[in-house]
Every structure is written in structure tokens, then in C-alpha cells.
N, C-alpha and C positions, 0 to 999 in steps of 0.2 A: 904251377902255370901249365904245365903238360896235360890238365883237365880238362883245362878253359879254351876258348876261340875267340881273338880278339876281333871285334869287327868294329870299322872305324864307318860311324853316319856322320857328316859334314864334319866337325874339329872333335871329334865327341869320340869316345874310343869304349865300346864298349864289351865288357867280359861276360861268356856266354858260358856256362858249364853243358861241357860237349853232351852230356845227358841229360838234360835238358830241351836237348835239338830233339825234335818229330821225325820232320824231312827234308831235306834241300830239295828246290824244283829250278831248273834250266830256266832263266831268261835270256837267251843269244850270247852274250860275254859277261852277262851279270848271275849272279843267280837269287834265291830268296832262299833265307835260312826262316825255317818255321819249330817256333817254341811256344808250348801251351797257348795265350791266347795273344802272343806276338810274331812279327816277321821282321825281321830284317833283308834289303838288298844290299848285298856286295857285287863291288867291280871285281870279283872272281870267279872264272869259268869252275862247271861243273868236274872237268876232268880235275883242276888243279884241287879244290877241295876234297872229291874223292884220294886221292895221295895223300890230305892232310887228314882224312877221317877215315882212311882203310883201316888203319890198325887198332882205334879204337869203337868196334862194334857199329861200323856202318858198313851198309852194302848197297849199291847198283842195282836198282830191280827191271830199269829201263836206261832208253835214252838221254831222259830231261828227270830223271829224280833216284835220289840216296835218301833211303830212308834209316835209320836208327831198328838196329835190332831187338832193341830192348821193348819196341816199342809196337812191334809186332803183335797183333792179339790173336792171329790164323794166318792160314794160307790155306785157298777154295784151288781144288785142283778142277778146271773146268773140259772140254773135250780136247783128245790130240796135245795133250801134255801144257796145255795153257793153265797159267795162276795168276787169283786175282790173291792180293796182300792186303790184308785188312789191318789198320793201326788202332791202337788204343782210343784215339781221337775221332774212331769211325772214316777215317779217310781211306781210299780204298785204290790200289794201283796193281796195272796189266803189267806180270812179269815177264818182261820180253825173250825172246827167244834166244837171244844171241848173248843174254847172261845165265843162261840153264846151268852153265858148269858152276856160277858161283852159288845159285838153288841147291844143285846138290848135294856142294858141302855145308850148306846151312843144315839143310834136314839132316845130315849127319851129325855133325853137332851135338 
């Protein structure tokens, strides 16, 4: 079960393998969990699910989205140290500045 992320839609309780997840994106106290060509919303903040998906290969690239490392297909270094994150799915996200420390030990990595 340590794999999986259980997310409950109305009485419905469903098992998600954590690799499987894309991205998480911020909705104010909800967020949207995005897999292949599904989404789910949960009533769980961005912060909380980062703590439940730090230690299995997801990272904070901004404010409103964690995206899955695995899932990464580049990273475009753009001018003055900005990065856009391109995913396998073509989805494409501005690496905020105020997460640079954890860019760095990615690329180290």
C-alpha cells in the first residue's frame, strides 16, 4: 500500500499507484491529482500532499504544482537562471525561483 494514494471521490475510495501520478496542480484547499488521461480533485492542500509525495520521487517546481520526476522529459534553462519543466505528456511548467535549492539537487542527481 506504501505505492498507492488512496483518494476518496464521493463514497468511492480510489487506489492510485503513486507512479502513475503526472502532476498535482493547486486548487485553493483542494488540489487535482493528474494521471495519464485522468484527474482527480481532493480536499487536500498542496503542502499536505507534497509531505505525502516528498519521499517518493515528486518535487515542487512552483507554487500551485508537484510534478513526478519520473516524468520529466527536460528541463529548458531559459535567461537569469529561469526553467521551464517539460513532462512526458508535453505539459510544460515555470520553475519558480524560490524552489532553486530543490532544482539543484535534482540536476545533481
Amino acid at each position: 500500500m506504501k505505492n498507492k494514494l488512496i483518494i476518496k471521490t464521493g463514497k468511492v475510495f480510489n487506489l492510485i499507484d503513486k507512479s502513475e501520478i503526472d502532476y498535482v496542480k493547486s486548487e485553493r484547499n483542494y488540489s487535482r491529482i493528474f494521471c495519464d488521461a485522468k484527474n482527480f480533485i481532493v480536499s487536500r492542500t498542496l503542502a499536505d500532499l507534497e509531505n505525502t509525495l516528498r519521499n517518493d520521487g515528486f518535487i515542487r517546481v512552483n507554487r500551485s504544482t508537484i510534478v513526478n520526476i519520473e516524468k520529466i522529459r527536460r528541463m529548458k534553462e531559459l535567461e537569469s537562471n529561469k526553467f521551464v519543466v517539460e513532462l512526458n505528456n508535453d505539459q510544460t511548467f515555470l520553475w519558480g525561483r524560490c524552489y532553486k535549492t530543490k532544482l539543484t539537487r535534482l540536476i545533481k542527481i
